[in-house]
C-alpha positions in Angstrom: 24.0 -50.9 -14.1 22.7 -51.2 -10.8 26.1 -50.0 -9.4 26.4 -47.2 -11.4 22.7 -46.0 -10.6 24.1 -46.0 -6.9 26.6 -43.8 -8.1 24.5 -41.7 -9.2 22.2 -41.5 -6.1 25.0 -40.7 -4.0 26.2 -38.1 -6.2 23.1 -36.2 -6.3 22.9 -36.6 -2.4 26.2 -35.5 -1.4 25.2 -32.3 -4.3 22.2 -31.7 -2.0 24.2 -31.8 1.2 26.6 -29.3 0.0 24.0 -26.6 -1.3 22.0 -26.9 1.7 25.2 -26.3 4.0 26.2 -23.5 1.7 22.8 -22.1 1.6 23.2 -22.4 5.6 26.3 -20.8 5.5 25.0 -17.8 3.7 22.0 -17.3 5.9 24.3 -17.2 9.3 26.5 -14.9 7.6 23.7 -12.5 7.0 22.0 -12.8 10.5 25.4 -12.2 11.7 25.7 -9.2 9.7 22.3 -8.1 11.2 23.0 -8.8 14.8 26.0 -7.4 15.4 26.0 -4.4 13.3 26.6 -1.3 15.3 26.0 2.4 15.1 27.1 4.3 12.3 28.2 1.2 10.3 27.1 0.0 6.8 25.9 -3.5 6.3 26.7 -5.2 2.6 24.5 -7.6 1.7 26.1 -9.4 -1.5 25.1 -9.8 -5.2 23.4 -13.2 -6.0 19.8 -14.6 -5.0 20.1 -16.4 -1.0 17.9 -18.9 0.3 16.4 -17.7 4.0 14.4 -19.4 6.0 14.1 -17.0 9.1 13.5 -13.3 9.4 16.7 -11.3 9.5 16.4 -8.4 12.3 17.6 -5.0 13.1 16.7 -3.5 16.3 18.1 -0.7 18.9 20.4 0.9 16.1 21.4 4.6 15.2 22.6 6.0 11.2 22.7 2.2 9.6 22.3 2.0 6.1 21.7 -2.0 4.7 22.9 -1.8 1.0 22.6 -4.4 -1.6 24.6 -4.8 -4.7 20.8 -3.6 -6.6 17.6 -4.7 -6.7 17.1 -7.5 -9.0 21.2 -8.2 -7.9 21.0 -8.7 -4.3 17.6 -11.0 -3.6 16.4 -12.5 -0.4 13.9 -14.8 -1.0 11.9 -16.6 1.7 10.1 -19.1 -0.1 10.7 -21.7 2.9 10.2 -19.4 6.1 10.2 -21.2 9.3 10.8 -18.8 11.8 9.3 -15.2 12.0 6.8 -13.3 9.7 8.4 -10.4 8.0 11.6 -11.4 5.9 13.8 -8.2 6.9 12.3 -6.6 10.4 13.7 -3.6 11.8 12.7 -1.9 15.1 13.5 0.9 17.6 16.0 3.1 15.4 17.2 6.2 13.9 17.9 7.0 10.6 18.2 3.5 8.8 18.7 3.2 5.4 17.2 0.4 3.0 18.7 -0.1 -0.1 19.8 -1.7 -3.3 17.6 -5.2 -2.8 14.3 -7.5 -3.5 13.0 -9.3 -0.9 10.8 -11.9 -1.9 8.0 -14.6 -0.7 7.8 -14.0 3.1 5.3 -15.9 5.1 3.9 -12.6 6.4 5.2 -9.0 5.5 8.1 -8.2 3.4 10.0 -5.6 5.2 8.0 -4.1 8.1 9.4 -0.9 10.0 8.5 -0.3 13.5 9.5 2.9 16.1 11.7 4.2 13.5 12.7 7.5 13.1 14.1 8.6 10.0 13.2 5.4 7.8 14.3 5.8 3.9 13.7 2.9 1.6 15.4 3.0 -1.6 15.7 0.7 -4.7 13.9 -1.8 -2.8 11.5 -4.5 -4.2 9.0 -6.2 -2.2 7.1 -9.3 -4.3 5.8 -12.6 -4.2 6.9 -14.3 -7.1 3.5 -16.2 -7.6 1.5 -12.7 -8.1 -2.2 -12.4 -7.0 -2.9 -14.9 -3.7 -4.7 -14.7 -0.9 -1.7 -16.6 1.1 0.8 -14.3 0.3 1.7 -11.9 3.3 -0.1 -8.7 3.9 2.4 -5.7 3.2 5.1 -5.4 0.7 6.8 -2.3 2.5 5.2 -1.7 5.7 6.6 1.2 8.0 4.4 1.3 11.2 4.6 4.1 14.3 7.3 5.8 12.6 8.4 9.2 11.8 10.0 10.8 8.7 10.1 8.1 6.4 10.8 8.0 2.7 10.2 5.5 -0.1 11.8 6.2 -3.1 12.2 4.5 -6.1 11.0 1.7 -5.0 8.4 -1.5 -6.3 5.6 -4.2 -4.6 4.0 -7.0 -6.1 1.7 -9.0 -4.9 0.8 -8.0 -1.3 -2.5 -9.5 0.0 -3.5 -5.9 1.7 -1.1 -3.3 0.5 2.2 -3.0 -1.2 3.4 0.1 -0.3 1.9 0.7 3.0 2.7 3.9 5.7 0.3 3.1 9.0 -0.1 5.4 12.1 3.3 7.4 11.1 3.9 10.9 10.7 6.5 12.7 8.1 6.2 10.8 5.0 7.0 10.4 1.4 6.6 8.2 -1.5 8.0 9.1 -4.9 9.3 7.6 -7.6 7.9 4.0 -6.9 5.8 1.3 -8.7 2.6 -0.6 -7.2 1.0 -3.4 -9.0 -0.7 -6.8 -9.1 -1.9 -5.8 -5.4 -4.8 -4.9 -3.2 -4.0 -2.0 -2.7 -1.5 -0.2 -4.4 0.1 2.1 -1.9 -1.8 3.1 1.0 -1.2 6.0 3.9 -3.3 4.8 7.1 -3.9 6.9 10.1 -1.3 9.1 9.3 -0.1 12.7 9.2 1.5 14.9 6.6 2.3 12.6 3.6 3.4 13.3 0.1 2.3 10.6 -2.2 3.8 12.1 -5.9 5.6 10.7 -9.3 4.2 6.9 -9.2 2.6 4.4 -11.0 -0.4 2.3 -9.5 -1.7 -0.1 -12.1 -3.9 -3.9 -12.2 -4.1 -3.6 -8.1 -7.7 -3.9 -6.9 -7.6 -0.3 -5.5 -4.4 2.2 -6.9 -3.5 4.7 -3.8 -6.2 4.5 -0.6 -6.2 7.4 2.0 -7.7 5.9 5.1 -8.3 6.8 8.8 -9.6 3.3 10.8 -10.6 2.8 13.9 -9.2 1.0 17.1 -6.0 2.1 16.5 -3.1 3.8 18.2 -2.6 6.8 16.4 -6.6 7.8 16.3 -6.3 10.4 13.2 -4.1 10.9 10.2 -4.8 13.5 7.4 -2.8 16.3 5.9 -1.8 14.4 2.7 -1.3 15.3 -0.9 -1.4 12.9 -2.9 0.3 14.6 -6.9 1.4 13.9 -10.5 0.5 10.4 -9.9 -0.5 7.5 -12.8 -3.0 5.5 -11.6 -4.5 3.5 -14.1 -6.4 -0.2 -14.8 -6.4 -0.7 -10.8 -8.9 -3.8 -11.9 -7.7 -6.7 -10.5 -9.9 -8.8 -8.4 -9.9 -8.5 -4.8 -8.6 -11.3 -3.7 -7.3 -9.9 0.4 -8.2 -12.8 3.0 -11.6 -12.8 4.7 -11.8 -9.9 7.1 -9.6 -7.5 6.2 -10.4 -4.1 5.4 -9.4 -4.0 2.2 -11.4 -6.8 1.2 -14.0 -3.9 1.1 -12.5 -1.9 -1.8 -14.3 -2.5 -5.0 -12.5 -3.8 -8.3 -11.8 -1.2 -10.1 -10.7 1.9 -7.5 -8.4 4.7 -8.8 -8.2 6.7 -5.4 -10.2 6.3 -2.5 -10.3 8.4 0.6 -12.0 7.1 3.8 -13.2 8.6 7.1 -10.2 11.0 6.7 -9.0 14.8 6.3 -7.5 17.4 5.0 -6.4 15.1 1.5 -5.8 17.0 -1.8 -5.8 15.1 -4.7 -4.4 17.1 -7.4 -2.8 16.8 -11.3 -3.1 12.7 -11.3 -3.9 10.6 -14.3 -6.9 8.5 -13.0 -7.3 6.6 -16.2 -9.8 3.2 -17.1 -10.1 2.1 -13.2 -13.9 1.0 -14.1 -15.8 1.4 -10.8 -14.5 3.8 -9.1 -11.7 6.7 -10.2 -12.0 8.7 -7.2 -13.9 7.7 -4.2 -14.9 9.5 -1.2 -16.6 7.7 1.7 -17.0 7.3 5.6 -16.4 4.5 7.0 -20.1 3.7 7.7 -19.8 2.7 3.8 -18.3 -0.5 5.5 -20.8 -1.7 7.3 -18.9 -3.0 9.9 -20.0 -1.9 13.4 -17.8 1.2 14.7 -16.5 0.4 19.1 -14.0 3.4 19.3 -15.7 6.0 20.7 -13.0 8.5 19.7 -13.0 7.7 16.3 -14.8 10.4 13.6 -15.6 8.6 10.7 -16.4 10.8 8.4 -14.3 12.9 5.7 -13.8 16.1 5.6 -11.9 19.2 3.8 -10.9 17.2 0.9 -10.0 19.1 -2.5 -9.7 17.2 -5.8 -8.7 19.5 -8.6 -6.8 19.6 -11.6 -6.7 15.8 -12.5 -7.3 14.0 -15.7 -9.9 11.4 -15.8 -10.5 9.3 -18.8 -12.6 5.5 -18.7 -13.3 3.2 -21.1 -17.2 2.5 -21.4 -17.9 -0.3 -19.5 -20.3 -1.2 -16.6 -18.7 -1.0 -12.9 -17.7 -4.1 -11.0 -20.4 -6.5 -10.0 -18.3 -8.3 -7.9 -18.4 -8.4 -3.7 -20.5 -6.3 -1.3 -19.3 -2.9 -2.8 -20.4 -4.4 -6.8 -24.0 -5.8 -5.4 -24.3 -2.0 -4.7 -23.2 -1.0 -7.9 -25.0 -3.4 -9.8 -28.7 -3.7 -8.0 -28.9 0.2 -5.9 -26.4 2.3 -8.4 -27.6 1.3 -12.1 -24.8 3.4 -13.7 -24.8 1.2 -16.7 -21.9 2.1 -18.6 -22.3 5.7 -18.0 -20.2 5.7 -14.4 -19.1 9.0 -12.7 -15.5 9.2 -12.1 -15.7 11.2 -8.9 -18.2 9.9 -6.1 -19.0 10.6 -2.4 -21.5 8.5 -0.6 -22.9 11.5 0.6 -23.1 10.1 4.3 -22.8 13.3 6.2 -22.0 14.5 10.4 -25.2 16.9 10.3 -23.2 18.7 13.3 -20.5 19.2 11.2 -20.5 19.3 7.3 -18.0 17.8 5.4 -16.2 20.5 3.2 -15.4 18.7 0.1 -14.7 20.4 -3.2 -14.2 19.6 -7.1 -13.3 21.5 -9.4 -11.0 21.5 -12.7 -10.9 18.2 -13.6 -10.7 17.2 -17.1 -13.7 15.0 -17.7 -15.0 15.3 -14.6 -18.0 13.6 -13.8 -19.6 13.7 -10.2 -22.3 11.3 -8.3 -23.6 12.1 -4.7 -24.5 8.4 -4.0 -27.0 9.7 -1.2 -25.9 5.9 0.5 -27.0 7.4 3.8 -30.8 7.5 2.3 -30.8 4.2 0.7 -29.4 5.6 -2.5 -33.3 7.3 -3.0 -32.0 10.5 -4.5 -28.6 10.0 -6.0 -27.4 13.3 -8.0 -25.1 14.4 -10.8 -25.1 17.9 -9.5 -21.6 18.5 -8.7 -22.4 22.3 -8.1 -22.8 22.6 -4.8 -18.8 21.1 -4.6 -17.3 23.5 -7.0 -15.0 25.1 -4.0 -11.7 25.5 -3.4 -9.8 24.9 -0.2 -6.9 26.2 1.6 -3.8 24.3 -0.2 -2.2 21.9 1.9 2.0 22.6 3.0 4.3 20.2 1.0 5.9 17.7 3.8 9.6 18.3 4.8 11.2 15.4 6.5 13.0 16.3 9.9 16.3 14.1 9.5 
């Protein structure tokens, strides 16, 4: 017996050495595929699910397309990352094409995008397999400095800041794509002209957030749309790492527009998202301290019409900085308005927000700026309409 248990030990072994050189194999087959792709060429990433334990980069490179064999066909999964943050990295392009494949369980960012112009994701699946934790990376899809980018028909899971992210780019779109089990949903960050239209934003902590930051590069975004979108239960608990940004965004946000401009918010379902279905704040709502001198946070020209709001009667979020506000200073009970502001104002320059044609709208001027002293229902003084904003046509 004790011979044959030897056997067996040396069976499974040699079984072990053989995956782990095949799963080697694979992986230098695909960087290879990477680093010497050229211009104009098409790189075919294979049905099946590969092991990788190191990012796989693109950089320098003109008209490439990357083309799995699907999305839940072709899988990269990163589960054991050694070496580099994002699992698929591409940098310094033009027009480069993602699509047909899931990347899953990078140490750091799924598929970030960086000085590319003319970035178009499609069929692609960002997720960690575990859902909801705080050690998962930051961004499922994550273009950065970029120019005309498009996300279509694409999904992220479990992103500890934002799954569908667009940061400090200009020339964008996102259709057709799915968001859930995140922070944030999808997210446009200091950037300009964005189309956000035809997705679904559901059990994220916030649904879709419009937000200009400071101590950035690109200073101010604005000049998005965001259209025909289903944003509902966004009511997961926060769970984004100590520090970040997001961490700020209350359980339970449908849409929430920050410290930027020019934002229409038009024909959405903002449905049972319990604390917040539509929030519009500066950044001083933060209360972080604000160093960039050029930086205007406030919001401005920002027209919400035309949506459908509907909420189950429950009490908003008690939970974080943002719910001790809601519980002890706000006092909603159950009764809470689906459309606030925090009423935090540039006396210089008054914001220009307006309301109007919403099914069940409700309204609430939080008056945060006076210690929430005088908080009002009156939604009058919004009822306005604004110049419509230009639908976004990329320049490929």
């Amino acid at each position: 017996m004790l011979c044959f248990f030897r056997l067996c030990i040396s069976f499974v072994l040699l079984v072990s050495f053989a995956t782990v050189n095949a799963q080697d194999a694979e992986q230098k087959k695909l960087q290879r595929l990477f680093v010497t792709a050229t211009d104009n060429s098409t790189i075919e990433l294979p049905e099946g699910t590969f092991q990788l334990n190191m990012s796989l980069w693109l950089d320098g490179k003109k008209n490439v397309i990357i083309k799995g064999k699907g999305m839940d066909k072709t899988i990269l999964n990163f589960t054991n990352q050694v070496s580099g943050a994002e699992g698929i990295k591409i940098t310094n392009g033009k027009n480069i094409t993602l699509q047909d494949v899931t990347v899953q369980d990078t140490k750091g960012d799924a598929v970030k995008t960086q000085y590319v112009d003319g970035m178009t994701f499609k069929q692609v699946k960002a997720e960690w397999t575990r859902g909801a934790n705080s050690n998962n990376g930051g961004y499922g899809l994550y273009p950065v400095q970029c120019t005309n980018v498009l996300i279509d028909g694409c999904e992220a899971r479990g992103a500890s800041d934002a799954g569908i992210y667009v940061g400090q780019s200009k020339y964008i779109i996102v259709r057709n794509s799915k968001a859930t089990e995140n922070v944030a949903g999808i997210e446009i960050e200091n950037s300009l002209y964005a189309d956000v239209y035809d997705n679904e934003t559901t059990n994220n902590t916030g649904g879709i957030l419009i937000f200009d930051l400071p101590d950035l590069v690109q200073k101010k975004g604005g000049y998005v749309r965001v259209y025909r979108n289903n944003v509902h239960h966004n009511n997961h608990i926060n769970f984004a790492p100590k520090g970040n940004i997001v961490g700020k965004v209350p359980q339970g946000t449908g849409v929430m527009i920050l410290a930027t401009n020019h934002v229409d918010v038009f024909e959405n379902k903002i449905v049972n998202n319990i604390t917040a279905s539509t929030a519009i704040v500066s950044y001083y709502i933060t209360e972080n301290p604000i160093k960039d001198s050029s930086y205007y946070p406030f919001p401005t020209q920002i027209n919400v019409y035309n949506n459908n709001y509907e909420r189950e009667n429950v009490r908003a979020t008690g939970k974080g900085r943002m719910g001790k506000m809601y519980r002890f200073k706000l006092r909603f009970g159950k009764n809470v308005p689906h459309i606030q502001y925090d009423g935090i104002v540039d006396a210089k320059n008054p914001a220009e927000i307006c309301i109007r044609n919403n099914t069940n709208q409700s309204f609430a001027n939080l008056d945060a700026e006076n210690g929430f002293k005088k908080i009002s229902r009156d939604a009058l003084k919004h009822d306005c309409t604004l110049q419509p904003i230009p639908n976004v046509e990329l320049k490929n």
